[in-house]
C-alpha positions in Angstrom: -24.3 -72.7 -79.1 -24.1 -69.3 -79.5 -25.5 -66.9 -77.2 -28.9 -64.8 -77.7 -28.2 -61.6 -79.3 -28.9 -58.2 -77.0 -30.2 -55.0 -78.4 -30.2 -52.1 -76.0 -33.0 -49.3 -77.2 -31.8 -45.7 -75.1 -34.8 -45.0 -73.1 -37.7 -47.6 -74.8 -36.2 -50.7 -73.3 -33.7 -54.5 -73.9 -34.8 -56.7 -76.5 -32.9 -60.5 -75.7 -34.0 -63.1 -78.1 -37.9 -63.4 -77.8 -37.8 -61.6 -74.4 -38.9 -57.7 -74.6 -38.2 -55.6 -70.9 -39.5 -52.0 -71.6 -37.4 -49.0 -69.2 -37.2 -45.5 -70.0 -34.2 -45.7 -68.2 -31.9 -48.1 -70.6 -29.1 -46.6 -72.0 -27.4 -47.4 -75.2 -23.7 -46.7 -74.5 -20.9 -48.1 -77.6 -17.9 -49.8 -76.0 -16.1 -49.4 -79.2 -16.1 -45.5 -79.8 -17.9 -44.5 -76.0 -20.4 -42.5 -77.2 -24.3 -43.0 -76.5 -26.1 -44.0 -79.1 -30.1 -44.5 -80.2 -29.5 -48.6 -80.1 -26.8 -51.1 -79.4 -26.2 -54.6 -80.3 -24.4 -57.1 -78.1 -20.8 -59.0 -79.5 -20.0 -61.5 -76.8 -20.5 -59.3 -73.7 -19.7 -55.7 -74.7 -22.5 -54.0 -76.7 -21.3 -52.0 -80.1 -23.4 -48.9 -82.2 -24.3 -49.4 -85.9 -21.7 -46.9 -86.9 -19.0 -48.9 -85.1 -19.9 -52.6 -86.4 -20.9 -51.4 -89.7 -17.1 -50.4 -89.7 -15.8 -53.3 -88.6 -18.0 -55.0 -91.2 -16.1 -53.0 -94.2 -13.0 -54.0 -92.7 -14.0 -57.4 -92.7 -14.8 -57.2 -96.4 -11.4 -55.0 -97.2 -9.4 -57.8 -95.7 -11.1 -60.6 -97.2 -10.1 -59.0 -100.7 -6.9 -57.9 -100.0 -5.9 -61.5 -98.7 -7.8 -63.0 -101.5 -7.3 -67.2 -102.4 -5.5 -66.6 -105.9 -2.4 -64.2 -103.7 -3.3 -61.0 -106.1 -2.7 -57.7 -104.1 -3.8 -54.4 -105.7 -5.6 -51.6 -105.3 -9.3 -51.7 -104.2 -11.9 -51.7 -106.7 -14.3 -49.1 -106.7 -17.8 -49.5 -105.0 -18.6 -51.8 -102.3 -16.2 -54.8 -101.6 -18.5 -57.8 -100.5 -17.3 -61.1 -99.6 
């Protein structure tokens, strides 16, 4: 079973699955680029900004068409790529 995704709010507070723990004091620090951010979101144990997985996300959906089923390469079509 997966574990119960973590959201990090800088300076309102943790939000883990139906628990909420207000603290001014919660920071919001990306382990992918290292800068602090206004929320992060947990993968596994190290926390990620919305910049960084929304990156990661278009990656995703780059490599899922460039290694397409059918084995056609080519350039990317213009617009989003969704998968």
């Amino acid at each position: 079973m997966a574990s119960e995704i973590e959201v990090r709010v800088a300076g309102r507070g943790v939000v883990r699955g139906d628990t909420v723990e207000g603290g001014e004091e919660t920071k919001a620090t990306c382990a992918a680029c290292g800068r602090e951010s206004d929320a992060v979101a947990s993968i596994a144990k190290v926390f990620a900004c919305a910049d960084c997985l929304r990156e990661r996300l278009e990656a995703m959906s780059v490599a899922r068409f460039r290694l397409r089923a059918d084995g056609q390469s080519g350039p990317l079509p213009w617009g989003k790529v969704s998968g």
